[in-house]
N, C-alpha and C positions, 0 to 999 in steps of 0.2 A: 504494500500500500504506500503512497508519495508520504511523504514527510514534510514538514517546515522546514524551510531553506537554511533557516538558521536553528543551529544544536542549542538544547537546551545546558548544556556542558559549557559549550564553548560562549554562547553570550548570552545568560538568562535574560537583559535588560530585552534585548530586541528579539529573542524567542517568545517574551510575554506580551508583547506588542503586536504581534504578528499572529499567535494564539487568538489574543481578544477580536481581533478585525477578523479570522478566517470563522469564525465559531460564534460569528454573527451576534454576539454579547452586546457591546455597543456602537454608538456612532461617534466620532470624535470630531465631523466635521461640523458642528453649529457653530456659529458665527463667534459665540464669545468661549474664548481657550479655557477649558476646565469646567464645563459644564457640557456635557455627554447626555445623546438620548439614548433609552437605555430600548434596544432592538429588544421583541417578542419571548426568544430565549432569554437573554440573560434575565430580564424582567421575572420568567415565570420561575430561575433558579435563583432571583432576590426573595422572591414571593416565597418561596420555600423555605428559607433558612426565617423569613418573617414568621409566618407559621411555626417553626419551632422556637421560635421566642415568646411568641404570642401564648404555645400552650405552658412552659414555664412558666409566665406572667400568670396565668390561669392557675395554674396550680400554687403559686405560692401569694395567694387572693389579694395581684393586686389589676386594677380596674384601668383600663385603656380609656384616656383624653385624647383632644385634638386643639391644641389652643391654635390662635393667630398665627399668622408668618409674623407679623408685623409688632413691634416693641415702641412705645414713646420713649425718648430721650432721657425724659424725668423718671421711667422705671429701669432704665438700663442703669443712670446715674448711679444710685445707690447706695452699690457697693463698691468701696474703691481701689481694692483688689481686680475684682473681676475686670472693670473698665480698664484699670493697666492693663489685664492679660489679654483681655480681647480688643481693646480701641485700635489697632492697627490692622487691624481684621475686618472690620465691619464695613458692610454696606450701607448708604446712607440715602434718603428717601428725605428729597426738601421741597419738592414738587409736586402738583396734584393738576393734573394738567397744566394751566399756565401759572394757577395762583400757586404763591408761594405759603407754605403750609406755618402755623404757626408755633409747630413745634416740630424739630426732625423728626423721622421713623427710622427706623431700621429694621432689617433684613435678619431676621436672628443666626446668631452666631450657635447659641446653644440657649436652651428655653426658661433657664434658672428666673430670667428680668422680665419674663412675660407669665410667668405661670406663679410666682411665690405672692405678687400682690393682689393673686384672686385667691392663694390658700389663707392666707389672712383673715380672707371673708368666709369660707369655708372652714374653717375651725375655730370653736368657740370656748370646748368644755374637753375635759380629761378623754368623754368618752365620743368623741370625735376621731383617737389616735388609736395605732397608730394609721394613720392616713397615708397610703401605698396606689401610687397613681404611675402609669408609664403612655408614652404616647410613641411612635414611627413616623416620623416627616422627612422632610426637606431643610435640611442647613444650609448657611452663607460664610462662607469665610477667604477671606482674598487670598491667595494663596500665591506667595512671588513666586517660588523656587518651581523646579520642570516640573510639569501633571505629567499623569501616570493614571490611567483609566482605572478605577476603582480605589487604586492607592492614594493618589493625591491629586485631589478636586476641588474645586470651588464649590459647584450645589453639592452635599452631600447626602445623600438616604442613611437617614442618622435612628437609632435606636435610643432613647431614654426614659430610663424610671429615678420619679423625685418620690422621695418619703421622708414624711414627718411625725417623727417620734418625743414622749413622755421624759426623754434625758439622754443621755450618754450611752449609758450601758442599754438601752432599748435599743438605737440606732448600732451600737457594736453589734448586735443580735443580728439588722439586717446587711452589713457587711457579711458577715459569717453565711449569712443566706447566698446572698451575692454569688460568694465565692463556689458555694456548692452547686448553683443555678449555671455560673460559667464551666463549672467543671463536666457538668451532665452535657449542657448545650456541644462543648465543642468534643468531645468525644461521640456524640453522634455526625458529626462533622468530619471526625476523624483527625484532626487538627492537634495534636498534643503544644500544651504553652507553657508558660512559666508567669509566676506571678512577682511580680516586684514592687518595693515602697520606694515609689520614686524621692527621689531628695530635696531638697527644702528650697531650693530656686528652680526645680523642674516641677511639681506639684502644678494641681489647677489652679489658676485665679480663685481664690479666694478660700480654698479649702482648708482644714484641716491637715489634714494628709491624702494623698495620692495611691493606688495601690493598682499597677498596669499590668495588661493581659496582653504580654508579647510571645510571637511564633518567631520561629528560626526560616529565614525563607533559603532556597536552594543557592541564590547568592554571598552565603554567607552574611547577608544584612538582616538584622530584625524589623519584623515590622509590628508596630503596635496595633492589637483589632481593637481593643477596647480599656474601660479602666473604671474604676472602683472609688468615689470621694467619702470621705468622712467630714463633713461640715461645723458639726458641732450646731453655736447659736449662730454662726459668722452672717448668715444670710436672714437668719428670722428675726435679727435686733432690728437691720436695717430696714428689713420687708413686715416688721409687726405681726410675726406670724407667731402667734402666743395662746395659751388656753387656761380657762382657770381650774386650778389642781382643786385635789378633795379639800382641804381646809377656806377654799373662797380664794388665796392667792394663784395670783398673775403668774403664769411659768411664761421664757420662751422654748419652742422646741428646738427639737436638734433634728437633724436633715442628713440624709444623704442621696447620692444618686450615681446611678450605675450606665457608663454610656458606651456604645457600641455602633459601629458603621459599616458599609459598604466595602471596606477593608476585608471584610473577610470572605465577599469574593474572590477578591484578590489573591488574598491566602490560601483558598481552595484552587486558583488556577496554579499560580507559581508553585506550590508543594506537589499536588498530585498530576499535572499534567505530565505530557510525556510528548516526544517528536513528532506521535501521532495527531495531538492536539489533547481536548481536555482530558481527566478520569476524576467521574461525579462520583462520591459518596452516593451509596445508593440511597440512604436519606434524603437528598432533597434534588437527585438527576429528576428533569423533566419528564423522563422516559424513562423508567426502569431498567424495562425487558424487549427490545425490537425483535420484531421477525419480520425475518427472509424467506421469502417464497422463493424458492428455486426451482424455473417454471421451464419444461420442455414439452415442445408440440405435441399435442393429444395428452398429457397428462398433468394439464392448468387445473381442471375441475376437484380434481382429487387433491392436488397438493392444495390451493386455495379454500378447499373445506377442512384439511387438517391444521392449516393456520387458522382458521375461524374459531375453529373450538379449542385451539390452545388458548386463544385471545380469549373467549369467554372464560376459560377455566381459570387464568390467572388476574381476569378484571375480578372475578370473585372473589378472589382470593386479596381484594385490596391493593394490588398493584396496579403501577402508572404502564401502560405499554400500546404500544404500535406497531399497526402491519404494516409493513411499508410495499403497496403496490404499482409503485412507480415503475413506470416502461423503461427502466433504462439498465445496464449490468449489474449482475451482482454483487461485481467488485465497485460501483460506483456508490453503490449503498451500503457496503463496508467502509468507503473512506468517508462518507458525511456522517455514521453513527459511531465510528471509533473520533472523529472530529467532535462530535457534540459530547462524546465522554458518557454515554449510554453503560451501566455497568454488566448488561448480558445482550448476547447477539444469540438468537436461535436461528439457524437454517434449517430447513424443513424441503427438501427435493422429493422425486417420486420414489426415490430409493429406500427412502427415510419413512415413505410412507409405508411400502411395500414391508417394511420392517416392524411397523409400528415403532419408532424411533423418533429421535429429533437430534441434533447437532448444537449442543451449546458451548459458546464462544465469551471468557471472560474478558474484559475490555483492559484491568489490568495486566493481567499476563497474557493475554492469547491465547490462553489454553484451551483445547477445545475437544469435549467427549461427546458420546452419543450417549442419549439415557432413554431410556424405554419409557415408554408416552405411561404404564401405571405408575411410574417415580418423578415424571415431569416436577410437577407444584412442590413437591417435598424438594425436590435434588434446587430447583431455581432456588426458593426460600433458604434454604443452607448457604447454596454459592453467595445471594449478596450478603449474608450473616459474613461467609468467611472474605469478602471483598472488603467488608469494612476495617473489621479486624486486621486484616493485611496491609490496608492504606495507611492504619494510625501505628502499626508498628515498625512499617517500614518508615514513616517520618518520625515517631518518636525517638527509634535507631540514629537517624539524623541529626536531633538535636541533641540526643545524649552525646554520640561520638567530637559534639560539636563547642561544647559546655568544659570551661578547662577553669581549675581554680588552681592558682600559680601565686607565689609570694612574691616576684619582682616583675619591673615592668619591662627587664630583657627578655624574661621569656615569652611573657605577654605578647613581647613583636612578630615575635617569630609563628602565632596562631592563628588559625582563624575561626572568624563564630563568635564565641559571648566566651568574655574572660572575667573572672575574678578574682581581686586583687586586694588586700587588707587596705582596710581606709581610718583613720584617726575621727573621723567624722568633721572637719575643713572642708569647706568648698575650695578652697584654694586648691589643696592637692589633688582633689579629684579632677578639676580643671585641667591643673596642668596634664594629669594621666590621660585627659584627653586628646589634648592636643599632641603630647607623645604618639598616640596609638591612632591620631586621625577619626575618632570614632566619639562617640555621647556615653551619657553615664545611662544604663539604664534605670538604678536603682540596688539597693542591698534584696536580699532574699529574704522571704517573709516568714522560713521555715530555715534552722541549721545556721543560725545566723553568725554562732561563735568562731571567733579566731584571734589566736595567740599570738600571731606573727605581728611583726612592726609595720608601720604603713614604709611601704617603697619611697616616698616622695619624703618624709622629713624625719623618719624614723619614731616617733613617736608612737606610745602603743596604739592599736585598733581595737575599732567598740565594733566591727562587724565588716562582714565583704561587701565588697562591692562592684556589681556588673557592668559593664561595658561594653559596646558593640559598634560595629556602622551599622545604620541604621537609613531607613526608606522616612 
């Protein structure tokens, strides 16, 4: 079957560029740079990974909004953390046809300055809390440095849940949630990450603490899908978001929120793809299960009916699938369902029939057996079980072999992938460790944190490791 011009070995940047345009995911040509419309497929495989957020959000009871796009000035204000971290970001809205508006708008950034001055009104009493609300939209953020279709964009299809809780330790409760909600999520994804506490000048505008959900992509760069705040009051003093406790007094709450993006298409392209082009997670491939009709003169009718009732037998059974009976070779319908990353290919000939047989074809490995039409549903159901499993083991393998913790910053140079390095807890030294190794800090590790060793950069002892990477 052809392959992509370019190895995914040899130049990941422009093998994934080349992926997203043949596999018909997006479009990149709209008029303004970094704002992609997102073509039928890639849409139906965002839709999917939406749905497995949505039923986490379902299950751990919290309730789907939709606020405005649009923010007043005077609610962005605020906080004035946040407007440092986002004010260079923002889109700005002074116009309303010709009249000039009397207060700017903006294009939200992230929904903290449009959604906390309506929980304010939304909560009153103890037993209001805790209040767990998540919404899916469209974000704005200007974005200087190169786009990268899915990775780094202007509009983005952004995932977030805000909640507000009775104190501290309520809100540590739904971090803890969090983390267990990401852990399920991207292992049905197949995506193995790492969790990290970003550091005290990389954190979000105005949080408490930062805690980011980064993947190891095949380029040896990490890229972050998503990430974790702990707030504290920091947002509900300025936004008045308070309820009165059992005794008649005034509390404010404590907040956090959990954000996630469009990135983790991305993640799912660049990890599991291959020179064929994509390989879906059978969780959320648009297509399951394709079948091939392999049709020769005087024996269409026969093979065409034993594709029918396979198609019924496994729509029953809850799977996504397609017959594909397009006029054209049956290698040419091998190369656009190994392209769209389909994780089984059935072919079904008259031979196959005369057999009572089928020929299945895994998208990751190629492998392909004949299974007797009474084990059909059973033997498919297994294969995408063991397709999964194989996906996340095989990239887990990746990040493991790729994850080095080393005491100096000579060896450090010599590695690739995510290194860590004993840190005194200075931002100064971790800077410099940056600009030594060309790469970002990602954060210390939220698990195994102890280490004995001197920091490399001034010798002083270390309160914990600390990760580093090039990063997307």
């Amino acid at each position: 079957m052809p392959e992509t011009k370019v190895k995914k070995t040899e130049d990941f940047n422009e093998w994934y560029n080349e992926i997203v345009e043949l596999a018909d995911l997006c479009d990149k040509r709209y008029p303004i740079k970094g704002m992609n419309v997102w073509r039928p497929y890639g849409w139906t495989l965002m839709s999917h990974i939406d749905q497995l957020i949505r039923d986490e959000m379902k299950k751990t009871n919290h309730q789907e909004v939709y606020f405005p796009l649009l923010i007043p000035e005077s609610s962005f204000k605020k906080e004035e953390e946040h407007i440092e971290g986002f004010g260079s970001e923002v889109y700005w809205i002074t116009h309303a046809g010709v009249n000039k508006l009397e207060e700017k708008w903006l294009l939200r950034p992230t929904s903290e300055t449009a959604m906390y001055p309506i929980f304010s009104l939304w909560i009153r009493s103890h037993a209001d809390l805790p209040l767990k609300t998540y919404q899916i939209v469209n974000t704005f953020r200007y974005e200087t440095k190169q786009t990268r279709a899915f990775i780094r964009v202007r509009e983005i299809h952004f995932f977030e849940a805000h909640t507000c809780h009775v104190n501290f330790e309520d809100a540590e409760k739904q971090i803890k949630e969090d983390k267990e909600i990401a852990k399920r999520l991207f292992d049905k994804l197949c995506l193995p990450f790492i969790f990290g506490k970003r550091p005290e000048w990389d954190k979000f505008a105005g949080a408490d603490y930062t805690i980011s959900i980064d993947v190891l992509m095949p380029s040896f760069r990490t890229l972050q899908l998503g990430s974790i705040h702990q707030y504290r009051d920091n947002f509900s003093k300025p936004y008045d978001i308070s309820y009165e406790a059992e005794g008649g007094k005034h509390e404010f709450c404590h907040q956090t929120t959990y954000g996630m993006s469009e990135r983790i298409l991305g993640a799912l392209i660049g990890i599991h793809g291959d020179n064929k082009g994509l390989v879906m997670p059978p969780e959320v491939a648009p297509t399951q299960v394709v079948i091939i009709p392999i049709i020769f003169k005087g024996k269409e009718k026969q093979v065409l009916s034993a594709c029918e009732t396979l198609y019924e037998n496994l729509i029953k059974e809850g799977l996504r699938v397609q017959v594909d009976n397009r006029n054209i070779t049956p290698g040419n319908k091998y190369y656009t369902w190994e392209l769209k990353g389909v994780p089984i290919r059935v072919e079904i000939g008259p031979k196959d029939v005369e057999k009572n047989e089928i020929v299945v074809v895994r998208r990751d490995t190629s492998q392909k057996k004949s299974i007797s039409n009474k084990l059909i549903v059973k033997t498919i159901n297994e294969e995408l079980k063991s397709i999964a499993k194989d996906l996340y083991d095989k990239a887990k393998k990746i990040l493991n072999d790729n994850q080095h913790r080393v005491k100096t910053v000579e060896e450090a140079k010599k590695l690739k992938g995510i290194v860590e390095l004993p840190w005194c807890g200075k931002e100064n030294c971790a800077l410099e460790i940056e600009n030594i190794l060309d790469g970002k800090t990602l954060g210390e590790p939220i698990d195994d944190k102890n280490c004995s060793h001197p920091c490399p950069i001034c010798g002083d002892k270390s309160i914990t490791w600390m990760r580093y990477a090039k990063t997307y």
